[in-house]
C-alpha positions in Angstrom: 125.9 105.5 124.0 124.6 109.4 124.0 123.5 109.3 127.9 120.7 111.4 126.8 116.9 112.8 128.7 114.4 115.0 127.4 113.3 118.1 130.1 109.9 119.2 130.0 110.2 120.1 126.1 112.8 119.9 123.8 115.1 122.6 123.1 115.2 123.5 119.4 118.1 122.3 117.5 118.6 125.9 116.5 120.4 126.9 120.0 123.3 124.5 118.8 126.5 125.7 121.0 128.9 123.7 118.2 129.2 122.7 115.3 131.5 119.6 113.8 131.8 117.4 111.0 134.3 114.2 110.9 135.6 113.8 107.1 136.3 110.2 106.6 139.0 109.8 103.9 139.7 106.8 101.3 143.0 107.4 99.7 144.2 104.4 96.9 147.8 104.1 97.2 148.5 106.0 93.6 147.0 109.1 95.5 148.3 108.8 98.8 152.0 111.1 97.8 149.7 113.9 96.7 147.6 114.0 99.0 150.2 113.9 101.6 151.6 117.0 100.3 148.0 119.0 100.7 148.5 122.0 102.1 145.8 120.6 105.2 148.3 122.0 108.1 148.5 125.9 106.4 144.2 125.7 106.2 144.3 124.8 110.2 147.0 127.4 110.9 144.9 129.8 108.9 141.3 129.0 110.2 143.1 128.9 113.8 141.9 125.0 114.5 143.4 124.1 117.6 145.2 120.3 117.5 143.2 118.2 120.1 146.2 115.9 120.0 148.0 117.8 122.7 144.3 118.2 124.8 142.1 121.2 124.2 139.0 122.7 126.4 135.9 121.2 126.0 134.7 124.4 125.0 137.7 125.0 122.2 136.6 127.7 120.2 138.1 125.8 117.1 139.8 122.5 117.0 141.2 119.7 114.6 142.1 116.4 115.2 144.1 113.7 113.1 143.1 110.1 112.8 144.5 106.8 111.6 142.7 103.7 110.8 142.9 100.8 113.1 139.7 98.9 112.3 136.0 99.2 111.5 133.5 96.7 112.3 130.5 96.0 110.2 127.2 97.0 111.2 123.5 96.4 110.1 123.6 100.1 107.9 126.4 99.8 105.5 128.3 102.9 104.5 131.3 102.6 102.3 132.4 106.1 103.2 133.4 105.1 106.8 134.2 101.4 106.0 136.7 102.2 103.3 138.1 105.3 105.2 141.9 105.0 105.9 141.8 108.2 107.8 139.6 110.6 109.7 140.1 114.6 110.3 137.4 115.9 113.2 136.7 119.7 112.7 134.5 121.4 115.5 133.8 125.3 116.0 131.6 127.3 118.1 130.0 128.8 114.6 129.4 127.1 111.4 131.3 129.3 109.4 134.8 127.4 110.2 133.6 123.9 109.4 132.0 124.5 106.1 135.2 126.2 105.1 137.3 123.1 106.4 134.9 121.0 104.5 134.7 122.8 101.3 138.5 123.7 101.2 139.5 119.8 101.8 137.2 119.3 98.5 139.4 122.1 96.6 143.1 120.5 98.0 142.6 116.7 97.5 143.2 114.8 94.5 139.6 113.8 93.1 141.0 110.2 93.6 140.6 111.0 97.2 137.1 110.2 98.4 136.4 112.5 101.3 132.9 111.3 103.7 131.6 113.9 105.5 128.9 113.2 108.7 128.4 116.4 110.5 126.3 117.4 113.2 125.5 120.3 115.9 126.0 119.9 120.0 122.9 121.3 121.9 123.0 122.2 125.6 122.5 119.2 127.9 119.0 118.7 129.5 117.6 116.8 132.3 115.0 115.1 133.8 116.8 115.8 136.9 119.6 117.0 138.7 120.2 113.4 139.9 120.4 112.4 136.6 122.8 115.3 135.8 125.0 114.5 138.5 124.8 110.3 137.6 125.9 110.7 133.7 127.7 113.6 133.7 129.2 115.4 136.5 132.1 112.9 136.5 132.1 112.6 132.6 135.8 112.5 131.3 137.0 115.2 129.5 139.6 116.1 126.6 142.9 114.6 127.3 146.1 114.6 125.2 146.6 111.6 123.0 149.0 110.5 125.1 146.7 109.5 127.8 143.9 108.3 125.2 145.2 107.4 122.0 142.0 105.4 120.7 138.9 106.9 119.4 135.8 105.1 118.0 132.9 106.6 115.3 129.4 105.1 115.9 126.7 106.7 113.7 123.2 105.8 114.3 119.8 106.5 113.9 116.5 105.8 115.2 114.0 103.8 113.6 110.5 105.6 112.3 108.6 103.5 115.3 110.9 105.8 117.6 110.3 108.8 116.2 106.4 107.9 116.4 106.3 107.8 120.1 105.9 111.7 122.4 108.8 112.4 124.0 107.8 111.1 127.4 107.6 107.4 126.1 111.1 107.7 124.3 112.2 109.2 128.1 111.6 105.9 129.6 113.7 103.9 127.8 116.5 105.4 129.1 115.7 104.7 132.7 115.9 100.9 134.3 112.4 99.7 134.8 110.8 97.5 137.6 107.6 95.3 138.5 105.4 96.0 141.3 107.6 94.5 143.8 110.9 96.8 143.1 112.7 94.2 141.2 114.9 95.6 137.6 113.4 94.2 134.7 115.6 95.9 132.5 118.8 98.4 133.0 118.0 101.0 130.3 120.4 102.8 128.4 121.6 104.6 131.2 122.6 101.9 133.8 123.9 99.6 130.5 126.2 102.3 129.3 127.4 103.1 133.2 130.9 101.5 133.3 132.2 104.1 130.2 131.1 107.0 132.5 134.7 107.3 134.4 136.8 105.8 131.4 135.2 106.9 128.0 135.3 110.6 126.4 132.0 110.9 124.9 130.8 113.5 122.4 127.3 113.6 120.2 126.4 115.3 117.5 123.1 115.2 116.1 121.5 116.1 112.8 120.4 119.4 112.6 116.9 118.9 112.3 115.1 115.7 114.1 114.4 112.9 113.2 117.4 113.2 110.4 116.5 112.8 106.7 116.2 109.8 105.4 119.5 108.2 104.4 120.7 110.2 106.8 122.2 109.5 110.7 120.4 111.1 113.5 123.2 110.8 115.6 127.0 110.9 115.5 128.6 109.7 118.6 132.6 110.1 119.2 134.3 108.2 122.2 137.8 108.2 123.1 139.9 106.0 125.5 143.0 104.2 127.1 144.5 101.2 125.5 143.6 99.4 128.9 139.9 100.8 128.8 139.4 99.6 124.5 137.2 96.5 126.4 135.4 98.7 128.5 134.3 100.4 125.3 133.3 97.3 123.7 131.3 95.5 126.7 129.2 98.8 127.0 128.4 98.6 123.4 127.0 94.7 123.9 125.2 95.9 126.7 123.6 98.7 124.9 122.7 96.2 122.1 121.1 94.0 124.9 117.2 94.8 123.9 117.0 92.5 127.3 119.1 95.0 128.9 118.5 98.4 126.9 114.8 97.5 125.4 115.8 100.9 123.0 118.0 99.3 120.7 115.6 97.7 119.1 114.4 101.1 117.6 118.1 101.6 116.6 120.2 101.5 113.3 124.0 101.7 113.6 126.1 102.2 110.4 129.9 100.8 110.8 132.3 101.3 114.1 135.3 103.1 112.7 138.4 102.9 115.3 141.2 104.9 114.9 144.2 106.6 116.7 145.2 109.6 117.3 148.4 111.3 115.5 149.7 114.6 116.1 150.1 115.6 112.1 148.3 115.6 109.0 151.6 114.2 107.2 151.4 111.3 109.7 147.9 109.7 108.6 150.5 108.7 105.4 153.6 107.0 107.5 
C-alpha cells in the first residue's frame, strides 16, 4: 500500500532519514512470567524511546511502541516469525545506533525460550513524479495519533518478484498510475487510485531494505498502517483492491508474507495481561 513514484533517478538508500525494526515476539506460556519481568521499560527509559502510545511527531527522534496480537492472516510467503508472534515492539530512530542496541539488548534480556523476529528497514525522503502527485497521496496523509484514537495496527511485508526488479524504473513507474485506451476510458486504477480510500483514514509507514531489490529470503518492503476500529474495513477493502491484478496490474509482481494485526497498549507489562 506504499503510495510510492520514482523522480528522475532514484535516491540512494544511503540518505535514509530513519531507521526501524519491528521485533515480532513468540512467548510459550512457561516463559511468559519471565519475560514479563524483563527489564524492557528501564532500556527505553535509558535509550530515551519515546512511547507512541500517547502520539509522537512524525519526526520523533526515538520512539517505541507496544503491541498485542489480535490476528494474522495467511499469506502466499510463510513466515513463522510473524505468524507465531504474540506480540510486537516497533523501535525507530533518526540513527542506527539506537535500534541495533534495542535489538541486541532484547536478545541479552529474554529467556532463550522467547523467539524474538526482527524485520527492519530504513525511511528515505519521499520523491515524486509530480507535485500533483505529492499533493494527491500525501499532503492529506494522516499522521501519528495516540492509541486512543487508532488503537489497530496491521504488518504487511512484501517483496517484489525478480520480473519487477528486471524492468528500468520508468516501466515500474507506470504501474502505479491508472491507465487508459485511446479514447480516455480507465482500463485499470493502478496502485494509486486502488489504495485511495486509506489516504484520509489509514496511518501509513514503509520501510524498505537497505539495499534494493532485498536479498533473497528477504522482504523488500515493510509496510506499517494504523487505524480506527470504524476504519479496520477500510483497511481491508484497500488491500483487495490492491490485490485486484484487474485493478492494480502490479501485484502480480508481488509476494506478501503474513498480515499481523495487533493493538496498541501503553506498557511492556501489558503485552502479558
Amino acid at each position: 500500500m506504499t503510495l510510492f513514484a520514482p523522480a528522475a533517478a532514484q535516491p540512494s538508500l544511503s540518505t535514509a532519514v530513519r531507521h526501524g525494526a519491528y521485533l515480532f515476539l513468540s512467548m510459550p506460556a512457561a516463559a511468559r512470567q519471565l519475560a514479563a519481568a524483563a527489564q524492557v521499560p528501564e532500556l527505553a527509559e535509558r535509550l530515551d524511546l519515546h512511547n507512541e502510545f500517547v502520539g509522537v511527531r512524525e519526526d520523533e527522534p526515538r520512539s517505541i511502541a507496544y503491541l498485542r496480537r489480535t490476528e494474522v492472516i495467511p499469506a502466499g510467503l510463510s513466515d513463522e516469525g510473524i505468524s507465531r508472534a504474540d506480540a510486537m515492539i516497533h523501535v525507530a530512530a533518526n540513527a542506527p545506533e539506537p535500534v541495533a542496541a534495542f535489538c541486541s539488548s532484547m536478545h541479552d534480556l529474554l529467556s532463550s525460550a522467547v523467539q524474538v523476529h526482527v524485520l527492519g528497514g530504513v525511511v528515505v525522503p519521499m520523491y515524486y513524479t509530480s507535485r500533483a502527485m505529492a499533493e494527491f497521496a500525501y499532503a492529506h496523509r494522516v499522521l501519528p495519533r495516540p492509541a486512543s484514537e487508532m488503537p489497530n495496527a496491521f504488518v504487511v511485508p512484501l517483496r517484489k518478484s525478480t520480473a519487477w526488479w528486471a524492468k528500468g524504473w520508468m516501466e515500474r513507474h507506470t504501474y502505479f498510475l491508472p491507465r487508459f485506451d485511446d479514447d480516455g476510458h480507465m482500463l485499470n486504477q493502478g496502485h494509486a487510485l486502488a489504495a485511495e480510500a486509506g489516504i484520509p483514514c489509514l496511518l501509513r509507514r514503509t520501510y524498505r531494505y537497505p539495499t534494493e531489490p532485498a536479498p533473497e529470503g528477504a522482504y523488500d518492503f515493510v509496510s506499517y498502517f494504523e487505524c480506527a476500529d470504524a476504519d479496520v474495513g477500510t483497511f481491508y477493502e484497500v488491500c483487495a483492491a490492491l490485490r485486484d491484478t484487474a485493478r492494480n496490474p502490479e501485484w502480480a509482481y508481488v509476494q506478501e508474507g503474513p498480515t499481523w494485526h495487533g493493538r496498541r497498549v501503553a506498557t511492556w507489562g501489558e503485552l502479558f495481561d
